[in-house]
N, C-alpha and C positions, 0 to 999 in steps of 0.2 A: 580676118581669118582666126580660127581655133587653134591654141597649139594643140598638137597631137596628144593625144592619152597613151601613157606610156609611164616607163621608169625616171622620164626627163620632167612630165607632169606629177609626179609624184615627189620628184624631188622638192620642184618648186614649191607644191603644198607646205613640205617640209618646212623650209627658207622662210615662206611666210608664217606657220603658226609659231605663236608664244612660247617655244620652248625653253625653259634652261638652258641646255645644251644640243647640240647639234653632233649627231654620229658614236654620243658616248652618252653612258650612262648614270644619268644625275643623280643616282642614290634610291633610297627608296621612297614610294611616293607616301604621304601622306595619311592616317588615318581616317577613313571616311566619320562626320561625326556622327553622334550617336543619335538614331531617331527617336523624336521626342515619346515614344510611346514606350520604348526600353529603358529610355530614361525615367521615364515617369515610373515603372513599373520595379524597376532597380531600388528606386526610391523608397517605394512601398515596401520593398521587401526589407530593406537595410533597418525602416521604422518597426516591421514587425519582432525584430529580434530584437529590438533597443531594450534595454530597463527601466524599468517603470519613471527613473531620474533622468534620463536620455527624453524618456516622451514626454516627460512634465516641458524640459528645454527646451524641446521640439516643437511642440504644439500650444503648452503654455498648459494642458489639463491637468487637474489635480490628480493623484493618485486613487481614483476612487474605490477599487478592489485592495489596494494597501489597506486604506485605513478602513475598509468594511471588513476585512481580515482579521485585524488587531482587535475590532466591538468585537467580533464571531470568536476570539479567543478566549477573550472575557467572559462572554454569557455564559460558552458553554463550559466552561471551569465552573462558573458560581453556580451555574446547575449541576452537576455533576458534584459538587460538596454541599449540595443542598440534600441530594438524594439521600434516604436515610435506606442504610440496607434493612432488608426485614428478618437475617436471619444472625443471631448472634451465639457465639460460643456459650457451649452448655458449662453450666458450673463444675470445678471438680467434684469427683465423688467423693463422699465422707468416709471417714473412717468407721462410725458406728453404722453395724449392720447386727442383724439377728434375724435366726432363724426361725421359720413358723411351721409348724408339725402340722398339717393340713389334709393328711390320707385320709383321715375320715370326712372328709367335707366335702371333700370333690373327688369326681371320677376323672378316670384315668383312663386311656385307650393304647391297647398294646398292640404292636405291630410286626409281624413277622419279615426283620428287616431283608432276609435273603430271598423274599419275596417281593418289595420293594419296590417301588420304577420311581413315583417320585409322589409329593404329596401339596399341595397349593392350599394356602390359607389367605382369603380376603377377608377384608373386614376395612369399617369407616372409625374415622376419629374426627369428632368434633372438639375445638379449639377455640380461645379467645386470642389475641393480640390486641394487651394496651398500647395505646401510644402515647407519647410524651404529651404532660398535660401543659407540656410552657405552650406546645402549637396548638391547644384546645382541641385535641382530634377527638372523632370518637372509638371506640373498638374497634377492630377485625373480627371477623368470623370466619372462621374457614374450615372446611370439609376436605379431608385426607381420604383420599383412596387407594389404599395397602394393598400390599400383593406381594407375599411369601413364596418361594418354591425353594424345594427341597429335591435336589435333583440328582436321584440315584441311577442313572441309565448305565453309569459304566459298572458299576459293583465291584469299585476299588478299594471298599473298606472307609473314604470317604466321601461325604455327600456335601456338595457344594449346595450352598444356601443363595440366592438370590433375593434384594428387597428392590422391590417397585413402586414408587407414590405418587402420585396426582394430587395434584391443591388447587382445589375450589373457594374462589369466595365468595361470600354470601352477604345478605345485609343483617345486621345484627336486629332482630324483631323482639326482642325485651320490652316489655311495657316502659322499663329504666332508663330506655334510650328513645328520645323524642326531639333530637337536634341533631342537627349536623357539622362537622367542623369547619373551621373558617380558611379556606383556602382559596378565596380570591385572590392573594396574591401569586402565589405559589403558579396559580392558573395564567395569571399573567404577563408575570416573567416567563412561563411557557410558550406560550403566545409570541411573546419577544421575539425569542431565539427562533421557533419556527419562522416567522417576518423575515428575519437578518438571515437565518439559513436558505430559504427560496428568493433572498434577493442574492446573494453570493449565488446561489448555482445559476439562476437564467444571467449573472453577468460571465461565468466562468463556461456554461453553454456556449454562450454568445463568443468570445475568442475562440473556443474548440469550433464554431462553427466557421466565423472568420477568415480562420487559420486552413480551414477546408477550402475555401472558396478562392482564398488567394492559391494555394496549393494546385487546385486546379487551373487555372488564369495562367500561373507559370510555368505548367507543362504544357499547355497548350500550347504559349506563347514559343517556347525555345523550339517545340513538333513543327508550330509555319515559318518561324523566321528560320531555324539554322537544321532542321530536319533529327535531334537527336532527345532521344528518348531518358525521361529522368529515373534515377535507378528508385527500389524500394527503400533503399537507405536516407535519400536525397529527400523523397518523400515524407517518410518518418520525421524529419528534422522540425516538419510542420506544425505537428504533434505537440502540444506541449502537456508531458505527464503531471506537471504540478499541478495544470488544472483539471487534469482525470483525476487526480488524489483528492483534490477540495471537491471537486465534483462528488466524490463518494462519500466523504465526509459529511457533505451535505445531506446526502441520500438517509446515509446511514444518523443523523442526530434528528432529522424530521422525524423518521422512522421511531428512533428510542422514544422521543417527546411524546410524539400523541402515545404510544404506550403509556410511559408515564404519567399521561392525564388519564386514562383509561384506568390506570392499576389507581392513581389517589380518587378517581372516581368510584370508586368500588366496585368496576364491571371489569376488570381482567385481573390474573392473578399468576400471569407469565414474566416472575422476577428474573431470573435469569437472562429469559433473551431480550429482556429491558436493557439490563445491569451491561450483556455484551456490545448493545447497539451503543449505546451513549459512551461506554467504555473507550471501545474502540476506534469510533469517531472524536473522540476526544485526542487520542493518539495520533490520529491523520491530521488533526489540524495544527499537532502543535507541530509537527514533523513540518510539514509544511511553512511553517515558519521557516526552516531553511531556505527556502530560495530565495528567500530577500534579504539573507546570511550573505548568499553568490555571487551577490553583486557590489561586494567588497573582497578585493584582494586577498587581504589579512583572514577573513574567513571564510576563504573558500578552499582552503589545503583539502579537508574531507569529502564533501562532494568530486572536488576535482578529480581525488584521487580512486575513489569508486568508480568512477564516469572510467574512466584510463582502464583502470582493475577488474572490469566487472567483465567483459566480453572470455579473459582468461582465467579469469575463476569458474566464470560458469563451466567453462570445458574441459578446465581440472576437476570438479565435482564429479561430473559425470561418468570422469574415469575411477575415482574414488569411490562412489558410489556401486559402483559396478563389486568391486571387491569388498564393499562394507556390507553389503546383500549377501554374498556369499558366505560371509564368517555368519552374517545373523541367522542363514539357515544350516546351516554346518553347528553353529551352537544350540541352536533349535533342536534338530535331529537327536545329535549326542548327550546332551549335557541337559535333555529338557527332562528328563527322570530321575535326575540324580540331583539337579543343581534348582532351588525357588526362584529364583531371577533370569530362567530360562526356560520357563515353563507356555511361554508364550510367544510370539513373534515381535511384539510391544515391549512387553520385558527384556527381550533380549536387545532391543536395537536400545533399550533404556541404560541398560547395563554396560555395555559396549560405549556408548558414547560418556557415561561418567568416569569409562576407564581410559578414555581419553584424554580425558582434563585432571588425569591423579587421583582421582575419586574412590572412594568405597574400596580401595587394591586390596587390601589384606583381607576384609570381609570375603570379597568373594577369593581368592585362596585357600583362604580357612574354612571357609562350606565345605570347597573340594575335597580340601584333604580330611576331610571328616569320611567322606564318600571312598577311602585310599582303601579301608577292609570290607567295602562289597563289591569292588571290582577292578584290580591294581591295574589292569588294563584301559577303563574309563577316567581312570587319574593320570593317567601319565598322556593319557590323549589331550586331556583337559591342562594338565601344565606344557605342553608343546602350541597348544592353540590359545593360551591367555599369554604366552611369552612371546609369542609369534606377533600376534596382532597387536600387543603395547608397543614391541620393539618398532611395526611397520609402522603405526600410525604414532606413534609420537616423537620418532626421531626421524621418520623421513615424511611424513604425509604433511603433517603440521609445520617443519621446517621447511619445505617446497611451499606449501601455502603463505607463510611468513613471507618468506621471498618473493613470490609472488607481488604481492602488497607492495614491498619494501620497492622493487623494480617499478613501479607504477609511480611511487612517491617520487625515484630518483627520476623520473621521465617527466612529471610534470614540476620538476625543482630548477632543471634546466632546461631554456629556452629554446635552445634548440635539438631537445629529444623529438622523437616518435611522436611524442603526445602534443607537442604544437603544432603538428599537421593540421590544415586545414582542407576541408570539402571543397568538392566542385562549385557549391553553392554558398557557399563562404567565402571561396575567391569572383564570384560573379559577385555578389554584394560587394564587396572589398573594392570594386571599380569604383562604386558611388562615393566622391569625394564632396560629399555635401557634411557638414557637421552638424551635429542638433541644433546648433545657434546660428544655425545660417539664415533662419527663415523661410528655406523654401520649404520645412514639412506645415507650413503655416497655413497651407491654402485648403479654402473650404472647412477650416476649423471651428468657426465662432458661432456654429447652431449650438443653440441653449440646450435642445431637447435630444442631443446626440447618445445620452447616458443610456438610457434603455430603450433606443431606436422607435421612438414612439407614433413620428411624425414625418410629414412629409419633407422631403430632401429635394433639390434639384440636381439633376442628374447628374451635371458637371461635378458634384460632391460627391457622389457614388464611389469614386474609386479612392479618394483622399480616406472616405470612412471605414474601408475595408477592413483596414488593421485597428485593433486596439492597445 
């Protein structure tokens, strides 16, 4: 016979399985473990935030963008004090001068100024530029293309002049000149830097790509296993700006370089946006040298305390901004006819801002009250609005700012401020209790040709390769 199914059958189930306890409540159960595909992924992600000294430990690879970093610092400094600029300060002027009494020799055109609108004068100038004979160059030649106006449309009594020039270069066709200078080197160390620049960005592509990829994998991943959606902040963290800035760096000294072969080859003669590109990519890379600052303690106080400072500054600006618009057109309006440092919208926000730092104070004072006997009305507006706005912004805009900062520093001083919060995804990495020296980031590491992805992988290494 069957015992009956019932509350009596259910019991005995009870009596037989393996419980702890019987009728009472043994605690709580146990953590289910972690399946190995969260783990493995966890994993991934704890190696993609590591530093570059974490992944050497981890994986055993050398730092290869460090030290392609540190050559990319080098070249492009030795290029950049290689460049010789082309345009150099004019001599002072001499004391002896004399004058040439010349009405009989040339004619003369008179002009009925109250008649006037405006007057344009083109004309070409041709020029030499030696160059230094230690680098055996030969000449410049270049052609100027001038452009005068005279521009009477208001009939204010003064006529604003404008100059406009264009520089062409040319090849020097002297029968005297029959070589060319020797710059093969020069060509070649160009060449360098462009190499070592397009190999830094397809490896600094290559993490921003990476970095993409895993980014997607881990939203996916939390959307099937736990149903929740990862914010745009969480997102971003993926991001890494350092290598958007080398990125651009890059961009931007390729870019200067072949200019620069272009301008010493005598076929372009656009110094300026040469002089900017290489200028300012010189600037991004050495900046960029901070982040391998970051990852020492000792010098990381400044970045730290930006990262902290920057979200509340930004939103203090804004409100600041708001009212520094206002004086500049309030000083615009008022003071733009009586006062030379307000004659413009440029000039005014120019002005204003070196009255902020203490600058030029008594200058501009002393204009105004020059201006006190043609309008006692326009002067006393103008001392109520340069006392108003020194008062606002330098004892309270600049001391709010100051603090600002200063609150930021005390936030990341101690450990347990605001500022050692950590993310969602900061705490989801933070489970992974694996060390760099554990060995497990070891798997799938020892392909030779992992450096610029050149070659075939087994798939099992797929995921090990993701991060860099």
């Amino acid at each position: 016979m069957t015992a009956p199914a019932g509350p009596r059958g259910s019991e005995t189930e009870r009596l037989l399985t393996p419980n702890p306890g019987y009728g009472t409540q043994a605690g709580p159960l146990p953590a289910p473990p972690t399946p190995p595909e969260e783990e493995d992924l966890r994993r991934r992600l704890k190696y993609f935030f590591m530093s570059p000294c974490d992944k050497f430990r981890a994986k055993g690879r050398k730092p290869c963008k460090l030290m392609l970093q540190v050559v990319k610092i080098l070249v492009v400094t030795v290029q950049c004090i290689q460049v010789d600029p082309p345009e150099r300060p004019p001599p002072p002027p001499s004391d002896d001068l004399a004058l040439l009494e010349g009405s009989s020799s040339y004619k003369n055109l008179t002009l009925k100024f109250h008649k006037l609108i405006n007057v344009t004068i083109h004309f070409r100038l041709k020029t030499i530029n030696l160059q230094s004979l230690i680098n055996n160059e030969i000449p410049d030649c270049y052609t100027f293309s001038v452009l005068i106006t005279f521009d009477n449309k208001a009939h204010s009594g003064r006529i604003p002049i404008s100059l406009e020039t264009q520089t062409h270069i040319q090849e020097c066709k002297h029968p005297s000149v029959f070589r060319h200078g020797d710059n093969s080197f020069r060509l070649l160390f160009d060449v360098v830097v462009i190499l070592t620049c397009s190999l830094s960005f397809l490896l600094c592509a290559r993490s921003l790509l990476r970095g993409f990829l895993l980014q997607n994998e881990f939203v996916g991943f939390m959307w099937r296993q736990r149903g929740r959606v990862i914010s745009l902040w969480e997102r971003l963290e993926f991001v890494n700006g350092w290598y958007i800035l080398l990125v651009t760096s890059d961009v931007l000294t390729i870019s200067g370089t072949i200019m620069k072969i272009g301008i010493e080859a005598k076929n372009l003669a656009t110094y300026d946006v040469c002089s900017i590109l290489l200028g300012t990519s010189t600037l991004l890379v050495w900046v960029g040298v901070i982040r391998y600052l970051t990852f020492f303690h000792n010098y990381n106080i400044l970045i730290a305390t930006l990262r902290v400072a920057l979200p509340s500054v930004m939103r203090f600006c804004c409100c600041v901004a708001v009212i520094y618009l206002g004086y500049c057109f309030c000083g615009w309006i008022v003071l733009g006819p009586y006062h030379v440092k307000f004659r413009s919208l440029s000039m005014v926000s120019e002005c204003l801002f070196s009255l902020i730092n203490g600058d030029d104070m008594f200058v501009t004072f002393a204009a105004m009250q020059a201006q006190q006997g043609r309008s006692s009305l326009v002067w006393l507006f103008s001392q109520l609005y340069l006392y108003s706005f020194i008062s606002l912004f330098i004892y309270m805009v600049l001391s709010l700012f100051i603090a600002l900062i200063t609150g930021a520093y005390d936030t990341i001083k101690h450990p347990g401020g605001a500022g050692a919060e950590e993310s969602e995804l900061q705490a989801y990495i933070a489970q992974c209790q694996d060390t760099p020296t554990s060995g497990k980031f070891r798997r799938g590491s020892g392909s030779a040709c992992s450096l610029l992805c050149c070659c075939g992988r087994d798939p099992s290494e797929e995921h090990s390769l993701l991060v860099n």
